[in-house]
N, C-alpha and C positions, 0 to 999 in steps of 0.2 A: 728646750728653749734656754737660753742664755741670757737670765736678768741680770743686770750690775746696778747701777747707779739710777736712783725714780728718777722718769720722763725722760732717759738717754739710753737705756738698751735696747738693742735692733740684733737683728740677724737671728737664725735656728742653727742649731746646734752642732758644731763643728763637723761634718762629715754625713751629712744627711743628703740622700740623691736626689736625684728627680725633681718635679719644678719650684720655680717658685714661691715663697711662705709668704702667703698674706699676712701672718703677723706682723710682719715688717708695716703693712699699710696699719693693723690695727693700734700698732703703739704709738702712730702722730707721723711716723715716714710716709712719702708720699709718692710712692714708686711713679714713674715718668719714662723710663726703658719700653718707648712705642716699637713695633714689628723691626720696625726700618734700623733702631737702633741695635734690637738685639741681634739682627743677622749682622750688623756693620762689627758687631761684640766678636760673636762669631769668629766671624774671616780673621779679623784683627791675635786674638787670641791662638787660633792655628797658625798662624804667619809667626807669632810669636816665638812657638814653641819650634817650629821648624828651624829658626834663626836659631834659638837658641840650641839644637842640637848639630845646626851648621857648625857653631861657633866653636866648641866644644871639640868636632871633629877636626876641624881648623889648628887648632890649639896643640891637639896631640900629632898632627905633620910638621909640627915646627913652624907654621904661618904667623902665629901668634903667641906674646911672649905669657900672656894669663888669658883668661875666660873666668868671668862670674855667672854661674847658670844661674837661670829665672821662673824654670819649670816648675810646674805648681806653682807658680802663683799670680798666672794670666787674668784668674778672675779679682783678684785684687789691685793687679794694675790697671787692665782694661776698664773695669767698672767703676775707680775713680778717675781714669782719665777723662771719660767720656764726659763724666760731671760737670769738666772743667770749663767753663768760658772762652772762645776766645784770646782773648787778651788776660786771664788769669797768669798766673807765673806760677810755674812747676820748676823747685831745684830737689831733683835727685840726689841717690845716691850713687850707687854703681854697677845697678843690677836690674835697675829699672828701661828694658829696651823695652817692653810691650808699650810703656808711657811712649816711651821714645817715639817707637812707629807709629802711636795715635794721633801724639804732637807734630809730625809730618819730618819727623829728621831724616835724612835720607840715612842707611842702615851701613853704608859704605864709611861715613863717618864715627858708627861707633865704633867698626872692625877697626880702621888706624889709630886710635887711641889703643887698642889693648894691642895693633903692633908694634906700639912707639913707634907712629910715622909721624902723628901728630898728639898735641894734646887735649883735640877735641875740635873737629873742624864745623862743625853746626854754631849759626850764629844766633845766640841766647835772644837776644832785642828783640831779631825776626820772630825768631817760633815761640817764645816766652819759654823754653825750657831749658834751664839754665846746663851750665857745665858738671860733668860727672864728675863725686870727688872720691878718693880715695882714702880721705884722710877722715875717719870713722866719727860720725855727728857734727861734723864743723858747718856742715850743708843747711844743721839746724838755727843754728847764729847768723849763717848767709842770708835764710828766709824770714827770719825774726826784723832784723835791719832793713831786709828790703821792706819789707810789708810795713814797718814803722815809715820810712821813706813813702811810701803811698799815701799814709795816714796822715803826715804832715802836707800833703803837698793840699788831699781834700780842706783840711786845716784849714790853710791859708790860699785856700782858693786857685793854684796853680793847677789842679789833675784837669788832665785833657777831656775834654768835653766826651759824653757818652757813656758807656755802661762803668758801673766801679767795678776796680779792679779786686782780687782775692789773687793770695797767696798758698799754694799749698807743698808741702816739704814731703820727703819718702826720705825714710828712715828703717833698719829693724831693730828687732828686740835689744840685741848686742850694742847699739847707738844711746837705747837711754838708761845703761849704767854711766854714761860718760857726763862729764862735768858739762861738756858744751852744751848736751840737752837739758841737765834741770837749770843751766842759767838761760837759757832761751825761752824755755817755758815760764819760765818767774817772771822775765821780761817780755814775754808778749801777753800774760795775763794781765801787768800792772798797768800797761799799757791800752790794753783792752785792741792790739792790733788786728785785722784782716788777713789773718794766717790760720790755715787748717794741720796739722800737724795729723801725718799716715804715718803710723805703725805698724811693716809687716811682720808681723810675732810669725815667723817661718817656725818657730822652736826652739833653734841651734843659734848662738854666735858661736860660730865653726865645730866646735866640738863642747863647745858648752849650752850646756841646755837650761830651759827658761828658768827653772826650778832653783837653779844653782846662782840666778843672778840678781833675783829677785824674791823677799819673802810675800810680795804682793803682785798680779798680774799687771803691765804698763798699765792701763788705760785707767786703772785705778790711781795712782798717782796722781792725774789732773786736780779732781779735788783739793790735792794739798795744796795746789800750784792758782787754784781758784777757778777754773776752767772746767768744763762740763768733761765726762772723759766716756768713749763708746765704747763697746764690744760690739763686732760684727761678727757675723762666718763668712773668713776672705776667699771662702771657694763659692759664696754664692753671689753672682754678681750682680743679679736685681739688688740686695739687699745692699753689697757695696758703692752703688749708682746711688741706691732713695737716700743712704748716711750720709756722704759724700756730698751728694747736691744741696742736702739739706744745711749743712755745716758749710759749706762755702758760701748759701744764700746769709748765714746767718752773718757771717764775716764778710760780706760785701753791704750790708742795712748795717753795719757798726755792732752786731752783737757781738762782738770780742771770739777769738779763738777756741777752737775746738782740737781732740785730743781725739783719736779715732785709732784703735786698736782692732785691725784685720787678723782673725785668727783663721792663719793658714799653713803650708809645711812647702819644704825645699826639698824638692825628691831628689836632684844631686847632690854633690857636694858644695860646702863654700866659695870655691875657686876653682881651677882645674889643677890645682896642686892639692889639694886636701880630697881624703879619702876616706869617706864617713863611715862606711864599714866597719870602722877599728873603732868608734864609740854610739853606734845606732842601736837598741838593743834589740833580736831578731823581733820579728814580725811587722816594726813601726812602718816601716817602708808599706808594704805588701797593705797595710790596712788604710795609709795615706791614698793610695792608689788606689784604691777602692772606689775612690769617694772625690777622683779627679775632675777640677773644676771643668776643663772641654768638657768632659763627656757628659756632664751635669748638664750646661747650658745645652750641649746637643738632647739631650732627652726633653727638656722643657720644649725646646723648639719643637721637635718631633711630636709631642702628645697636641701641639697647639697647631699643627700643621702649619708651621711658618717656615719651612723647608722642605726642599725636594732634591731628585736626585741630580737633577741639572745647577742646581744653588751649591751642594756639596761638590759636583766633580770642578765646578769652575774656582771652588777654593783650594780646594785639591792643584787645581793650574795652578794660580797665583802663588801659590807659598813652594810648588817645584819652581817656576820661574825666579819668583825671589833668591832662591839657596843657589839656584846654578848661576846666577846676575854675580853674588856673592861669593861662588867658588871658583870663580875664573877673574872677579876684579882683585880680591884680597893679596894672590900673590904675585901680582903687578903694578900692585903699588910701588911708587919709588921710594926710596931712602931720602927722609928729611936733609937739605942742605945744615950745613954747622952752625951756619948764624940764625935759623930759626931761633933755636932758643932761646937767644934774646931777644928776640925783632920787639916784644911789646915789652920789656924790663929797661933797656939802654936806648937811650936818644942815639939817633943817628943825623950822621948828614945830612 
């Protein structure tokens, strides 16, 4: 078990199988991942993984100018998406597609972004998920301003009738050595704003590891910042669903911001150009995989008979249909015209 911080640690202990940890409900979390949800976990999370080995394969025929793999850490994505409300507002970073395909982007638009056809053709307003950035924690300043912009608007009486809105950010390890994150956190503590702050501690910022960038684990920093700060295990995703919901309920009632450190691992590389190989030390892989978040949720499901063999072959369909949708539209796409790239910078006639 993984205690940090009284009345904020959740999750069991990094790589542990099989189902479900009540502790999660014993220490104040309130698990809420009904049948219906976790088979939707499920599907979602396979779909994922498939995409993300689409993409990957994509990348090395020349389709694609990068790929940021996502594997390993579906139960981290998935189980905070699902959290989400709604009208909540998710801004990523650039790895986050299981978010993606929860939030309902169609999958076609993340592939023209990493073709450079586009620079992100999913529109943010509709799905509340904002635009991928590339540019390492700026995403955290993006979420901080917005969610201040919602705070003011409750304020002075202008937010749109109906549920309150939250904020929630995707970030990793590698993001909060950067300046934008501790002045995002400063200011969304002092502020006391409706933002969730996810950190997937994967291990790695690319070949650097956690150890090396930090003398304290992330989620321990909140504190200084004033801000409650969690440890979960990001491969289990009951336990990332109960932190998650819990932390977004608390920043949608005005409790101020939350700091959520998913401790999880990136079985590929950083990019499709990095090659972890040349700094993984042997075995790390081999024992992460051990302990893979699918196979996790498929065992819970399986001991709770909340799956059968007709539920698995029809996900099995959907995630082949998905990849072949995706390997006959990606290199048909056209080539962006020249004045796209200014269309939204330069007034026009």
């Amino acid at each position: 078990m993984v205690r940090m911080l009284p009345g904020v640690a959740a999750g069991d202990e990094p790589g542990r199988d099989g189902a479900a940890d009540d502790e999660v409900g014993r220490l104040g979390y309130r698990p809420a991942a009904d049948d219906a949800l976790l088979r939707r976990a499920y599907q979602a999370m396979v779909l994922a993984r498939r995409l993300d080995a689409e993409g990957m394969a994509l990348q090395r025929q020349g389709e694609l100018g990068l790929w940021t793999p996502s594997s390993g850490q579906e139960a981290a994505q998935v189980g905070s998406a699902l959290a989400l409300w709604p009208g909540d507002h998710v801004f990523p970073s650039y790895r986050e597609h299981a978010v993606a395909l929860v939030r309902g982007v169609d999958p076609l638009d993340l592939f023209s972004l990493f073709r450079g056809a586009d620079f992100g053709g999913w529109d943010p307003a509709a799905l509340r998920f904002h635009l991928y950035t590339l540019v390492l924690a700026t995403q955290t300043l993006h979420a901080t301003g917005y969610a201040r912009g919602l705070q003011l608007e409750r304020k002075l009486g202008l937010a749109p009738t109906g549920d309150p809105e939250a904020v929630l950010v995707y970030f990793g390890d590698g993001a909060v050595s950067e300046g934008d994150t501790s002045e995002a956190l400063a200011w969304a503590a002092l502020d006391g704003v409706p933002l969730v702050f996810f950190c997937q501690n994967n291990q790695w910022a690319i070949s650097t590891p956690v150890a090396r960038q930090s003398a304290t684990p992330p989620h321990q920093r909140a504190a200084g910042f004033g801000m409650p700060g969690v440890l979960v295990d990001g491969n289990d995703l009951l336990a990332v669903h109960a932190v998650t919901r819990a932390a977004l309920d608390r920043a949608r009632s005005g409790g101020g911001p939350t700091f959520i450190e998913a401790h999880t691992y990136r079985i590929g590389g950083h990019s499709s150009a990095d090659d972890p190989t040349r700094y993984r030390p042997p075995g790390e892989l081999e024992t992460w995989r051990a302990h893979d978040p699918i196979a996790r949720l498929l065992a819970h499901l399986t001991a709770n008979g909340l799956v059968d063999r007709a539920f698995l072959d029809e996900t099995e369909r959907a995630a082949e249909a998905l990849v072949t949708h995706v390997r006959a539209a990606v290199p048909a796409m056209p080539d962006p015209p020249a004045g796209r790239i200014t269309r939204h910078v330069h007034p026009t006639d």
